[in-house]
N, C-alpha and C positions, 0 to 999 in steps of 0.2 A: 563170539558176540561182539560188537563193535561196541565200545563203552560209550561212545557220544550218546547213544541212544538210550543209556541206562538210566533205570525210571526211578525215582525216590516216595515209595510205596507206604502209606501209613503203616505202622506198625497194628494194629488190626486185619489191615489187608495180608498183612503177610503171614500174620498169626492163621487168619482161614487157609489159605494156599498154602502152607505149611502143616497144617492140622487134614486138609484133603491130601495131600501127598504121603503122608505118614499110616494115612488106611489105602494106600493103593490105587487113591483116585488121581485124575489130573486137575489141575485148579491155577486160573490165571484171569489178570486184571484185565478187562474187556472195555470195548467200545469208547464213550468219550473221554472216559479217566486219561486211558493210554494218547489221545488226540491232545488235548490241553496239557499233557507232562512234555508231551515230543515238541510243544510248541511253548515252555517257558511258561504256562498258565499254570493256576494252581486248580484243582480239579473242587466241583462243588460233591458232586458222586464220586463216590469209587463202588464198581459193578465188578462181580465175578463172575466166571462162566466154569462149569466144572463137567463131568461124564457122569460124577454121582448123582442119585436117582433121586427126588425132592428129601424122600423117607430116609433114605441115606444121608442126604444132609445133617435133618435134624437128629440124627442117631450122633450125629458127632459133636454137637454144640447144645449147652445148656439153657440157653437161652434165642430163642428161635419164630419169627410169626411166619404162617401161611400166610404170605402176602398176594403170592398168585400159584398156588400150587399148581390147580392143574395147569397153568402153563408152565410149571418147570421153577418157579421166584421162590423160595424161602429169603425170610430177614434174616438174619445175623446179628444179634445184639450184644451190644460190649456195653458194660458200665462205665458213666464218663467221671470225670472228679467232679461233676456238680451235683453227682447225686443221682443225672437222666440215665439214658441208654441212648449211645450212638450206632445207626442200624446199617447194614450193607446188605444191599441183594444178590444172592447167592443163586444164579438160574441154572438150569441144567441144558447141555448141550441140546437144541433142538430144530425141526424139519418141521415150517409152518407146513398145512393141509392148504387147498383152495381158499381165493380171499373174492367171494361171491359176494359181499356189499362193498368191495374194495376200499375195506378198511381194518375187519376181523379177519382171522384166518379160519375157518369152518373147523379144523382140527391140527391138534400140535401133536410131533410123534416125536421121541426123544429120540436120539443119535447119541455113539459115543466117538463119534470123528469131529475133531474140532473145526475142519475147513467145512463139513456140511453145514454149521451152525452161523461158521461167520460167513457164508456165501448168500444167508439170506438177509443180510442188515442192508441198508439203505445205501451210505455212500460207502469207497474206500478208506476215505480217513475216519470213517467211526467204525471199521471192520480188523479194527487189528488187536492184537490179544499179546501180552507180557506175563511172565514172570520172573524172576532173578535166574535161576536154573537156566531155563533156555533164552531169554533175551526175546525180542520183538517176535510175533510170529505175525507177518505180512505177506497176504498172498493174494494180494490182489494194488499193489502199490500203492500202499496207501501215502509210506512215506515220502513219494514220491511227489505223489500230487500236495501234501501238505509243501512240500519244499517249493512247490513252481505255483504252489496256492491257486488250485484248483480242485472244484467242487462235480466230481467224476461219481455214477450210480456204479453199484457194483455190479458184473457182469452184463445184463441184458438192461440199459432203462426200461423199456416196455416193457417188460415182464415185473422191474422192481415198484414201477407206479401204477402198473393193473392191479398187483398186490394191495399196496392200501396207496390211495389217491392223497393225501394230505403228506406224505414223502415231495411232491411238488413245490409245499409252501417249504417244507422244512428246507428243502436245496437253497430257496430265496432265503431265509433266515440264517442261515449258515453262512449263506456267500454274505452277507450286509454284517453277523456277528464278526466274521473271520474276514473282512476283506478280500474275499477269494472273487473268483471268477465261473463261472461253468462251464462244464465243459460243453461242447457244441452236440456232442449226441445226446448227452442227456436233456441239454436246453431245447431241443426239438422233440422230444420225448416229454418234457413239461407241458409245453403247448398242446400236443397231441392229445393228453389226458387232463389237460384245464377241466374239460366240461365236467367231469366224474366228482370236483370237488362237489359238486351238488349232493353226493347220498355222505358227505361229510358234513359232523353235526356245527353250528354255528360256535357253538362255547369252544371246539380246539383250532377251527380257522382263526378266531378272535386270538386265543394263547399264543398263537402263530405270528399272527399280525401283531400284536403288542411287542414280540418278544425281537420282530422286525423292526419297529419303531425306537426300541429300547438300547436298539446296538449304536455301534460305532457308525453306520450306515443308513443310514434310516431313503436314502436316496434309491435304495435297492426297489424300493416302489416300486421302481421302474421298469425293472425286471418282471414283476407281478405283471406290471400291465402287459409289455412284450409279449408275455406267454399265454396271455389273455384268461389269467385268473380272475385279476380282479371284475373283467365282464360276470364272474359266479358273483363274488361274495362281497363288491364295492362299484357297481358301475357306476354310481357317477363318479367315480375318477375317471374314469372312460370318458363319461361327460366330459368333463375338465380337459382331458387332454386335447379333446375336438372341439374346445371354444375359444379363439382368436380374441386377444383381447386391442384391439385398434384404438390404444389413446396413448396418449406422449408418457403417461406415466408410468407406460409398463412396455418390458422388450420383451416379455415371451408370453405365447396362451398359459391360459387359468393351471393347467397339469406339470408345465414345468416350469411356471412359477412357485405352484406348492414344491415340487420336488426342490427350488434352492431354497426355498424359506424352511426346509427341512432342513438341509445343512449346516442353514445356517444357524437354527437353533440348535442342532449337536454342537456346532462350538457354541454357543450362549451358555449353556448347560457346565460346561467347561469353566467359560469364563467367571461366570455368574454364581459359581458355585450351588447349583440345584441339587437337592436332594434325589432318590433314584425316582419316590411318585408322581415332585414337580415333574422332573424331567420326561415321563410318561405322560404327565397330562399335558404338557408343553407339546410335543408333539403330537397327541394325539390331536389338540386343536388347531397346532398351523396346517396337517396333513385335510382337516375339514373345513380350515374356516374362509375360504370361496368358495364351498360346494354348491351353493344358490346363485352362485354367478352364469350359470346355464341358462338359469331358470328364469334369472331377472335382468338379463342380457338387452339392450334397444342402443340402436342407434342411429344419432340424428343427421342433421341434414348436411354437415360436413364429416357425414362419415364417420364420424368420434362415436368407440362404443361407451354406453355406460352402462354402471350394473344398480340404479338404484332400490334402496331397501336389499341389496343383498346381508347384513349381517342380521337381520329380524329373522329373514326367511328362512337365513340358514339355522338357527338355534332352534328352527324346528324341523328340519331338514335333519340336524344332528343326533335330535331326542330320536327321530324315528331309526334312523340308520343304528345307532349304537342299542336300541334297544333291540332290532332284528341282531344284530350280533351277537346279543346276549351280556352286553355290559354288565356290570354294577351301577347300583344306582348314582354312586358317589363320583364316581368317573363322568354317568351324562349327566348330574346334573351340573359339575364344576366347568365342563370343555362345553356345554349349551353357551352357559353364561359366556367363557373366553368368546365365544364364536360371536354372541351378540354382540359383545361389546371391543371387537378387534380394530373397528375403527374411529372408533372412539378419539378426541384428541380435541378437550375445550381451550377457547381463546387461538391464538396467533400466536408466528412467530415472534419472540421479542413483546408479549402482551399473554400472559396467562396470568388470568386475574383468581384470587385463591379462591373469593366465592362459588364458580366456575367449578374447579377442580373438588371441591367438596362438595357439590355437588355430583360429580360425575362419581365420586367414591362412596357417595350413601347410595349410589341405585348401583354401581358393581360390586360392592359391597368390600370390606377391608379382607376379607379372609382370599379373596384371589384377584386383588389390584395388583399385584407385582410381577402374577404372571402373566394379568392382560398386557402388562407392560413389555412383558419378554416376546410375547407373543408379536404384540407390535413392532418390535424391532427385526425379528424373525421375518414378518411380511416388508418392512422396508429395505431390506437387505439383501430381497429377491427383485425389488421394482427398478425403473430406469435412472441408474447411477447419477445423471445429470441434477435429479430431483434431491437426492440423497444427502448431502450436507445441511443442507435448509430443513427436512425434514425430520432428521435428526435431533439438530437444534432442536426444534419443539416439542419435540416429543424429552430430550432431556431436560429441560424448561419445566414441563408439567412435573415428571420425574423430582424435579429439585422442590420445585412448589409442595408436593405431597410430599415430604419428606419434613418438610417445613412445619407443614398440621398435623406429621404428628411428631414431632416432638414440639409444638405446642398443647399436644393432648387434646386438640376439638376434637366436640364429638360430632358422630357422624351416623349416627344411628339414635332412632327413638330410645333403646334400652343407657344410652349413654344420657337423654336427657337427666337434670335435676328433677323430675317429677315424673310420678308416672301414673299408672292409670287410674288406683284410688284417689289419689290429691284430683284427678276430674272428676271422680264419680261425688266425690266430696262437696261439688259445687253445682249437686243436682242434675248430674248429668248422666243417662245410662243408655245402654247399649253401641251399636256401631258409632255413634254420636263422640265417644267417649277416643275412639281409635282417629275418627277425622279432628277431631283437635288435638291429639299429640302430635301425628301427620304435620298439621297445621304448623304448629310450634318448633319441628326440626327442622320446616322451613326458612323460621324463624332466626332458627342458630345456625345454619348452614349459611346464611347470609352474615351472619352477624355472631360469633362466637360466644362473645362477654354477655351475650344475651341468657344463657346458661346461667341462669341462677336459679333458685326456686322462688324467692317470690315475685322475680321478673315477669318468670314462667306465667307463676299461678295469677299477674295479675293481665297477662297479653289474654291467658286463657278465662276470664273473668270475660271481658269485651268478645271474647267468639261464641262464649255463654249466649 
């Protein structure tokens, strides 16, 4: 065994493969454990693949769930020092049946030959199996292709993506996590079975597609589109890529302007220090926020295109797309908002007046002004460089302004008023009546801060009386 490739196996992992070898069985660390050890990662899973039979598993471990028996899963549980259980999936060697909705396999028959098992996984580099005993067992190059960082289907592509059709997006998630490339059969083998993503359900394209946004590559889009997925599960990016945007302020159509404003939020995320759900919802809304540029597209009589009212259109453009996806609520309703408000940008260069800015932060509200702002800079940093210093400026200009109210503490919101709804009702006043005079009053103190008082308040609200 070549020691460069020797894997450093938790000490659970090795307690199972050590515990299956001592009754006779075979037992080794499978699929992406062994991909992310060979490549300096730290593994999130560690999976085991063994010959023994699910019941044979649990005969040898005291603590054990049927997680997928009949396909062959038992858990593994080991008690951790805080008291939980930390669990590992322990599958048995097996031979998917037909995959007739090309996604299930109609029936699973177990094998005790280790290369039948790993000849049905997806790519090469998640088909390789270790143990300490024998070293790497690779038999289909996996190692190979990780080292020339390339994303190769195992044996047949058409046969591994007629099997279950969502192997497609995983190849694009893969290549944009890892940096890899694809290989050229399999990438023509993607295309080939784009269409089939259809009888694949919305909530795993979406796990798909986030988990593509969430990587190091989020520009892998592009690939989606190439293969002509995203025409299943996002066309209007399709849209985007076939609309020419003909004004000075921008050098590429609407599609591969998103694609840089992608990038370039992967570095803002970086720079910026975002946590992992900004930096998810960061991209998920520069990936959407000119998707109504299709749709609100004119152009005038020098040929200059514009997109007016595209950031309204698209916030509803966004609700309906992330809801066919199957979002969470908490996702469209934060990236609607970024999307309405991405161009957003009160006062002038060299002239942002605070009233302005406090304004535009009580209607985006404080809980996602920083990432409209990230957002912002993400789509400036895809536009025509010419524009870019000036625009900047202003946009860090407001940046500095908001930063300013709040560490002045204005408030920006009716619940931050000095009064609230009984101190109106107090002065005779009920129902909706009661909501348009607080309304009233934060317009009051968005103007004018020091206006915050309560009986400032109670006596502006006396005269609206």
């Amino acid at each position: 065994m070549d020691g460069r490739w020797t894997i450093q196996m938790p000490e659970n992992v090795k307690q199972i493969i050590k515990t299956l070898n001592a009754a006779g069985y075979q037992g080794y660390a499978v699929g992406g454990c062994v991909r992310d050890s060979l490549m300096g990662r730290i593994p999130h899973d560690w999976d085991v693949t063994t010959n023994a039979l699910p019941l044979q598993i649990k005969a040898l471990f005291s603590h054990t769930v049927d997680t997928g028996i009949k396909h062959g899963t038992v858990t593994v549980l080991f008690k951790n020092e805080s008291g939980g259980y930390d669990g590992y999936e322990v599958t048995t060697y097996r031979v998917d049946g037909t995959y007739e909705d090309h996604r299930h396999p109609d029936s699973v028959n177990f094998t005790t030959n280790l290369k039948e098992d790993l000849k049905r996984r997806d790519f090469t580099i998640n088909a390789m199996a270790y143990n300490d005993e024998d070293g790497i067992i690779d038999i289909f190059s996996g190692k190979e292709d990780l080292e020339k960082g390339i994303i190769r289907a195992v044996g047949n592509p058409d046969e591994r993506f007629s099997e279950d059709a969502l192997r497609i997006m995983r190849a694009v998630r893969f290549s944009a996590q890892l940096g890899f490339n694809v290989e050229e059969e399999t990438l023509k083998e993607m295309e080939h079975h784009s269409k089939e993503l259809e009888n694949v359900s919305a909530e795993r394209i979406y796990s798909e597609l986030t988990k593509l946004l969430a990587s190091e590559h989020p520009e892998k889009i592009l690939t989606a589109y190439e293969t002509k997925m995203t025409s299943i599960f996002l066309p209007e990016f399709d849209r985007m890529m076939e609309t020419e945007q003909n004004n000075p302020h921008h050098i590429y159509n609407v599609g591969l302007h998103t694609v840089e404003a992608l990038r370039a939020a992967n570095v803002l995320v970086k720079e910026d220090g975002l946590n992992e759900e900004e930096a998810l919802l960061l991209k998920i809304a520069v990936l959407l926020h000119d998707v109504a540029k299709p749709e609100t597209k004119t152009t005038d009589e020098n040929g200059i295109d514009h997109f007016y009212g595209h950031p309204a259109e698209g916030e509803k453009m966004v609700i309906r797309i992330l809801k066919r996806l199957k979002s969470d609520n908490h996702t469209i309703d934060v990236v609607s908002r970024l999307v309405k408000y991405h161009d957003r940008r009160p006062g002038s260069r060299g002239s942002v007046p605070k009233k302005q800015v406090r304004k535009m932060v009580a209607k985006v509200g404080r809980d996602i002004i920083k990432l409209v702002f990230e957002v912002q800079k993400a789509d400036l940093a895809a536009q025509n460089p010419v524009f870019m210093p000036g625009k900047y400026q202003h946009l860090f200009e407001i940046m500095h302004v908001y930063g300013q109210i709040e560490e002045a503490e204005d408030a920006l919101s009716i619940k931050e008023l000095k009064v609230n709804g009984k101190d109106i009702m107090s002065l005779g006043v009920q129902g909706k009546k009661v909501g348009e005079i607080l309304n009233a009053l934060l317009e009051r103190v968005l103007d004018d801060p020091l206006v915050n008082e309560h009986e400032s308040l109670m006596e502006i609200a006396k005269t609206l009386v």
